[in-house]
C-alpha atoms as a printed R data frame, in Angstrom:
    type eleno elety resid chain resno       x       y       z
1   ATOM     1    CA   UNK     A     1   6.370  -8.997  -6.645
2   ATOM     2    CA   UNK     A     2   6.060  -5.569  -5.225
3   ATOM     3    CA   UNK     A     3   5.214  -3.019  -8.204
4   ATOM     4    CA   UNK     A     4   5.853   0.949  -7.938
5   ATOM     5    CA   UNK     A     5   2.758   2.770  -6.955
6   ATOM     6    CA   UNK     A     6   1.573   5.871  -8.808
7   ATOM     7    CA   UNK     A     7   0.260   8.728  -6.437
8   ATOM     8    CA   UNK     A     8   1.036  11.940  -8.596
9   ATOM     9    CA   UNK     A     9  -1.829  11.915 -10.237
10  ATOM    10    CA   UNK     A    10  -3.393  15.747 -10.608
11  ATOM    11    CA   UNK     A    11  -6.260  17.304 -11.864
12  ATOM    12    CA   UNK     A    12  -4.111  18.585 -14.821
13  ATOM    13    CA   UNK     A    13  -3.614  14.746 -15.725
14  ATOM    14    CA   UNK     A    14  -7.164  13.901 -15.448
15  ATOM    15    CA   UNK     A    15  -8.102  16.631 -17.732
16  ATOM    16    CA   UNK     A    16  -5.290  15.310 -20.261
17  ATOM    17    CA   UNK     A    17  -6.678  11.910 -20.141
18  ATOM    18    CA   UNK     A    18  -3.128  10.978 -18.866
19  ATOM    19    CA   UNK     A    19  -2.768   6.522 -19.211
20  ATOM    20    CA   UNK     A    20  -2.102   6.785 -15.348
21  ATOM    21    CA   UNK     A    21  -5.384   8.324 -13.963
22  ATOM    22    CA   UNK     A    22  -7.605   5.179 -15.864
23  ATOM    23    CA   UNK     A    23  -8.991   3.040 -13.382
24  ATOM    24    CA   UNK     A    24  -7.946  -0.406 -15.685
25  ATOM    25    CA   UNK     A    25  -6.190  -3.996 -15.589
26  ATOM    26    CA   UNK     A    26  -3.152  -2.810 -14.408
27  ATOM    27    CA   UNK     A    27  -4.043  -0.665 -11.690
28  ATOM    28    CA   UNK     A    28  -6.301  -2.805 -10.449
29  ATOM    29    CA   UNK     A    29  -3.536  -5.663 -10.279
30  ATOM    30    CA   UNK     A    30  -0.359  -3.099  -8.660
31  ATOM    31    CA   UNK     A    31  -3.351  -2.069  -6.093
32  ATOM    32    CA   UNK     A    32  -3.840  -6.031  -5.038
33  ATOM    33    CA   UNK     A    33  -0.813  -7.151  -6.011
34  ATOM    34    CA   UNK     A    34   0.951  -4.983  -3.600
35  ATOM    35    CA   UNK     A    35  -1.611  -5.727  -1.113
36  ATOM    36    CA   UNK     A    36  -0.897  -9.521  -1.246
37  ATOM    37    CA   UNK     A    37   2.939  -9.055  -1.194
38  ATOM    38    CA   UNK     A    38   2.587  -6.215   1.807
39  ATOM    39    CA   UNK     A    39   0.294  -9.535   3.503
40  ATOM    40    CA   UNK     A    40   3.050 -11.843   3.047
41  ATOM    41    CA   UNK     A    41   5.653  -9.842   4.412
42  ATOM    42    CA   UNK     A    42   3.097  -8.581   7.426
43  ATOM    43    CA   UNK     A    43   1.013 -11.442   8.068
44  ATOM    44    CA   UNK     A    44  -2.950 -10.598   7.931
45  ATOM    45    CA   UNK     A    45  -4.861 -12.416   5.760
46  ATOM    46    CA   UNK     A    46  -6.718 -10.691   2.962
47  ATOM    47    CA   UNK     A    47  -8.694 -11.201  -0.365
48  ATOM    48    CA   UNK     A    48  -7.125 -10.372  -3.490
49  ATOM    49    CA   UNK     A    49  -7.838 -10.858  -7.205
50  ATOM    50    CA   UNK     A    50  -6.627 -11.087 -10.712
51  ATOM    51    CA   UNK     A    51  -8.263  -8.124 -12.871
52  ATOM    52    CA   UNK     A    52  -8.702  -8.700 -16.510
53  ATOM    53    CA   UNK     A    53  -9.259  -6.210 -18.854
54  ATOM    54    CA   UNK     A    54 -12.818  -7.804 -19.533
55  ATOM    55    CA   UNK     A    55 -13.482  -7.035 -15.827
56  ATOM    56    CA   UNK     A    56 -16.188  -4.696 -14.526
57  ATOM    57    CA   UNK     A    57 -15.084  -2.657 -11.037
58  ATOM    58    CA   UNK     A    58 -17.806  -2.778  -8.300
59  ATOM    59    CA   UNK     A    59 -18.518  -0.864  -5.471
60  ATOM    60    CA   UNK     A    60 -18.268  -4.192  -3.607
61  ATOM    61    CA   UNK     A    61 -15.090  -4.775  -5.194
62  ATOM    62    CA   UNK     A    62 -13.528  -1.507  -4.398
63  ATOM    63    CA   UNK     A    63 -14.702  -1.630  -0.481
64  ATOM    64    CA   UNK     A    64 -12.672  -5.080  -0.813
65  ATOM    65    CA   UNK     A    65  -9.505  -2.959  -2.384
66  ATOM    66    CA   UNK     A    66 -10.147  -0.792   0.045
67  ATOM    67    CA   UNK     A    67 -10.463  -3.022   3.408
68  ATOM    68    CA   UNK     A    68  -7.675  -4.510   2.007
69  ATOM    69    CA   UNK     A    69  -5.457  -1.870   2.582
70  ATOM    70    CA   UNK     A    70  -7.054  -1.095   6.008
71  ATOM    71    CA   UNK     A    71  -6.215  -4.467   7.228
72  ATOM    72    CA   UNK     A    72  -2.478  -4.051   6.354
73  ATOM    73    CA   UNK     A    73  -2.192  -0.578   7.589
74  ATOM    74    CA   UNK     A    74  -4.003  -1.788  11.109
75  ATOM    75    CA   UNK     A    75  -1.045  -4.276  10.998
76  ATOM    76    CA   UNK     A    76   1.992  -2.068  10.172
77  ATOM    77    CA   UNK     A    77   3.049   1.748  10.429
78  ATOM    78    CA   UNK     A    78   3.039   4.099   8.014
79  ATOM    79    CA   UNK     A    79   5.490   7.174   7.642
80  ATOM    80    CA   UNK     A    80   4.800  10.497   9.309
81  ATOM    81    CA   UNK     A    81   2.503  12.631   6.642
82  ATOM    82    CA   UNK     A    82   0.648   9.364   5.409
83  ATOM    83    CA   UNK     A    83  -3.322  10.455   4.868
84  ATOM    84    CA   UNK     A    84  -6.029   8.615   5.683
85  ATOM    85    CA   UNK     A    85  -7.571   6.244   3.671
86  ATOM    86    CA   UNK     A    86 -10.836   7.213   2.155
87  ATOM    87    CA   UNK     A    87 -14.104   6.172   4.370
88  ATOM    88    CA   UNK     A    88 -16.127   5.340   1.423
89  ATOM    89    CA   UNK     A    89 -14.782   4.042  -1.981
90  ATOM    90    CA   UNK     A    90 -14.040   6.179  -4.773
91  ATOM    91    CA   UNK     A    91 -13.137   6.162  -8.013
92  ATOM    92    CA   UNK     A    92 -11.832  10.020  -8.003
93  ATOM    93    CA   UNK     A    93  -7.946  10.204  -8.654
94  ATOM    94    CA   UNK     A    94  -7.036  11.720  -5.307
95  ATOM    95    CA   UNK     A    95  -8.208   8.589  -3.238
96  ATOM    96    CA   UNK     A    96  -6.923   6.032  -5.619
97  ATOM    97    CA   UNK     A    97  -3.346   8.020  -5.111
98  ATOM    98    CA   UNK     A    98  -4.112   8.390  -1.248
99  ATOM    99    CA   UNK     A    99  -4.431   3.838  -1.588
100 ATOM   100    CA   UNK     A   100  -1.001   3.554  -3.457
101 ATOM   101    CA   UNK     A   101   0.412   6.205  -1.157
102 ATOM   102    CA   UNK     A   102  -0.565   4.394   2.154
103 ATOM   103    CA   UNK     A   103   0.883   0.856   0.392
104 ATOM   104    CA   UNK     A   104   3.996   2.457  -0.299
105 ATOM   105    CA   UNK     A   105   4.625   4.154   3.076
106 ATOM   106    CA   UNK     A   106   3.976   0.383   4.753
107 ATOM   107    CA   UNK     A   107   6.269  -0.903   1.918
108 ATOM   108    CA   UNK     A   108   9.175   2.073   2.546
109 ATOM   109    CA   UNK     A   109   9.031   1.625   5.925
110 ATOM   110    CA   UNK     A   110   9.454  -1.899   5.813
111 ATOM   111    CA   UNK     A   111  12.203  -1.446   3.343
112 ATOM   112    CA   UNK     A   112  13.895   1.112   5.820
113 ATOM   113    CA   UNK     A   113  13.715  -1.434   8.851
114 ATOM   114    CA   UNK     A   114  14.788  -4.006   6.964
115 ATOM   115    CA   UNK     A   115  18.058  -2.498   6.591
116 ATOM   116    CA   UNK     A   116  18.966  -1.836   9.936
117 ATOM   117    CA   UNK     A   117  21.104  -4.632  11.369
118 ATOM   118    CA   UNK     A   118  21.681  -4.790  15.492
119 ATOM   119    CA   UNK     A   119  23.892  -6.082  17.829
120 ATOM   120    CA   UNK     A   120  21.730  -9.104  18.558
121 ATOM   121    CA   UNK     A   121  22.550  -8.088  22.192
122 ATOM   122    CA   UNK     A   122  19.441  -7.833  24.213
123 ATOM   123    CA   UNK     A   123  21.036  -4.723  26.168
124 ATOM   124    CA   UNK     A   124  23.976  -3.161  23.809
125 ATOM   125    CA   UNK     A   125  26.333  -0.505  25.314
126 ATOM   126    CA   UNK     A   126  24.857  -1.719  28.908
127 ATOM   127    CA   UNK     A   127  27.193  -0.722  31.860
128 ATOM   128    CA   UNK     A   128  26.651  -3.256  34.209
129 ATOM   129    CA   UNK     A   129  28.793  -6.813  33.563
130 ATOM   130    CA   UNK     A   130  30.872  -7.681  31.357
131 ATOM   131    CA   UNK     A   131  29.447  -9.793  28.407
């Protein structure tokens, strides 16, 4: 089930110890969560896991988060303005939005295309023959 990302996250938060800019459970989960609906509606195959709270995050673990999200956005488009995922995995607030930004451009795009219905004609409005 595809989960709303959080990418407003600002420095302003972080200083205010805002519940949105921990790196927890529930981040964790929306980050591969999305990831493994995103994979089911785009087709590569990827990793994911269940976070508890108990759970310790690696650096191993967030390269995996991370080449996650690489692997779907190497399959799909994202919308004009998306950044670039980090190169090396972080734990500051700015990448983690830039990972739930880049999910939810593949997502809204999808969403967008989704919507759009066609003719089913392989050449609509052609001028040649009649059909």
């Amino acid at each position: 089930m595809w989960q709303q990302p959080i990418y407003d996250r600002t420095k302003a938060d972080v200083s205010a110890g805002a519940d949105k800019c921990y790196i927890n459970a529930a981040l964790l989960n929306r980050l591969e969560g999305n990831s493994a609906y995103l994979a089911e509606l785009l087709g590569p195959k990827i990793q994911t896991k269940t976070w508890v709270p108990t759970d310790l995050l690696t650096r191993s673990e967030m390269e995996r988060i991370l080449q996650n999200i690489q692997t779907l956005r190497d399959a799909y488009y994202t919308l004009p303005g998306t950044p670039a995922l980090p190169e090396t995995p972080s734990t500051l607030y700015s990448d983690i939005n830039t990972m739930e930004q880049v999910q939810w451009s593949m997502y809204e795009l999808w969403r967008r295309n989704a919507q759009h219905s066609y003719t089913g004609e392989i050449c609509a409005g052609q001028t040649i023959g009649v059909i």
